[in-house]
N, C-alpha and C positions, 0 to 999 in steps of 0.2 A: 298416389294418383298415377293413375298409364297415360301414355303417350296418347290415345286417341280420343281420353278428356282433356289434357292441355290443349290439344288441336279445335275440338271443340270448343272449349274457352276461351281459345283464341281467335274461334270466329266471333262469337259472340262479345267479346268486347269489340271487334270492329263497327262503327257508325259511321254517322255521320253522310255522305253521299253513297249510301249501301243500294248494292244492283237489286232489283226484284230476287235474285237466286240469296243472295247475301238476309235480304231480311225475311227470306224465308227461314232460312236455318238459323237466323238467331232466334226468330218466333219457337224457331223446335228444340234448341239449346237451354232456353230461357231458364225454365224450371232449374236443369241441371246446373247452371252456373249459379245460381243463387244457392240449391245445396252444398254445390262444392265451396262457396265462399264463408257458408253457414260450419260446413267441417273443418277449415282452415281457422275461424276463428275459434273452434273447441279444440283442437289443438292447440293450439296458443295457448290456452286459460288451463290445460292438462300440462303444458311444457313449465305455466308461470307458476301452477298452483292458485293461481286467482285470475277472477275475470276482470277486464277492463269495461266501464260504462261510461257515457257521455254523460254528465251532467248538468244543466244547466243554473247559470246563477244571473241574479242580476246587480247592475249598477246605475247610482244615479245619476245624470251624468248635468252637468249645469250647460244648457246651448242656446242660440238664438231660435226662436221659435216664430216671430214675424218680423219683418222690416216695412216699414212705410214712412213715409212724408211726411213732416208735420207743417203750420202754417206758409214757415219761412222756408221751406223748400229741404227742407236737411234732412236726410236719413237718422230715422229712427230704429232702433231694433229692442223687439222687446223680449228679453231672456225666461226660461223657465228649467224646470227641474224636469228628465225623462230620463225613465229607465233602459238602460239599454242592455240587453242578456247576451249573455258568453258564454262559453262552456269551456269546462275543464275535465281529464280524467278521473276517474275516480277508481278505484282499483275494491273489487267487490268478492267476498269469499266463496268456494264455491265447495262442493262436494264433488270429490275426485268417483267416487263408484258411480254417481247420477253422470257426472259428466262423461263417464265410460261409456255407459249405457245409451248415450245420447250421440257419442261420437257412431259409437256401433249401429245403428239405427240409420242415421247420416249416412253412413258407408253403403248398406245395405239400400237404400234408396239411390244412390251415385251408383250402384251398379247397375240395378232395373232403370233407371233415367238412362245411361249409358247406354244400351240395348235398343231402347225405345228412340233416342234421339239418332241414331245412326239410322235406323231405318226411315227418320223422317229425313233426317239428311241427305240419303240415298236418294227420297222422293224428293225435294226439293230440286237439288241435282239433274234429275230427271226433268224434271213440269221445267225447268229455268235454266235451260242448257246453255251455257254459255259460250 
């Protein structure tokens, strides 16, 4: 990855009280940082030999589900069973020549996104001169 998609990326994670010029260029970044994060984790699963997925499981969990009054003024609470769901890693096989193919692709789009995002960043820059 070059220096002028880190700087990108790094605008683009910036939020939160973003100037007008600022959310413009994450608007024009956008796409790209999702690629690049899309080729960091094929990387990953090409470095591990396996891809990691989020899983979801559930449990049941025993809780108080009402509280109320009864005659004599006392707290009543009445309990029940809920499922509550977690997630855990799950580590998933993958095909190293598919995930070549995919990384290569990824790249190939992070460099046309690159191209394109600087010229809107150039425009943004412009329209939101700061």
């Amino acid at each position: 990855m070059n220096r002028f998609a880190l700087a990108i990326l790094s605008l683009a994670v910036v939020a939160g009280c973003a100037t007008p010029q600022e959310r413009c260029i994450r608007q024009e970044t956008q796409e790209l940082s999702t690629v690049l994060s899309l080729l960091s984790k094929v990387d990953g699963n090409l470095a591990r030999g396996y891809a990691i997925e989020r899983e979801p499981y559930s449990v049941p969990i025993y809780q108080v589900c009402s509280t109320s009054r009864n005659k004599d003024g006392k707290l009543v609470q009445d309990h029940c069973w809920k499922n509550e769901t977690f997630f855990r890693d799950k580590e998933v096989p993958i095909d190293p020549a598919s995930e070549s193919r995919k990384r290569q692709a990824l790249q190939d789009r992070a460099r046309t996104l690159e191209r394109q995002s600087a010229a809107g960043v150039a425009r943004c820059k412009a329209e939101f001169a700061e």
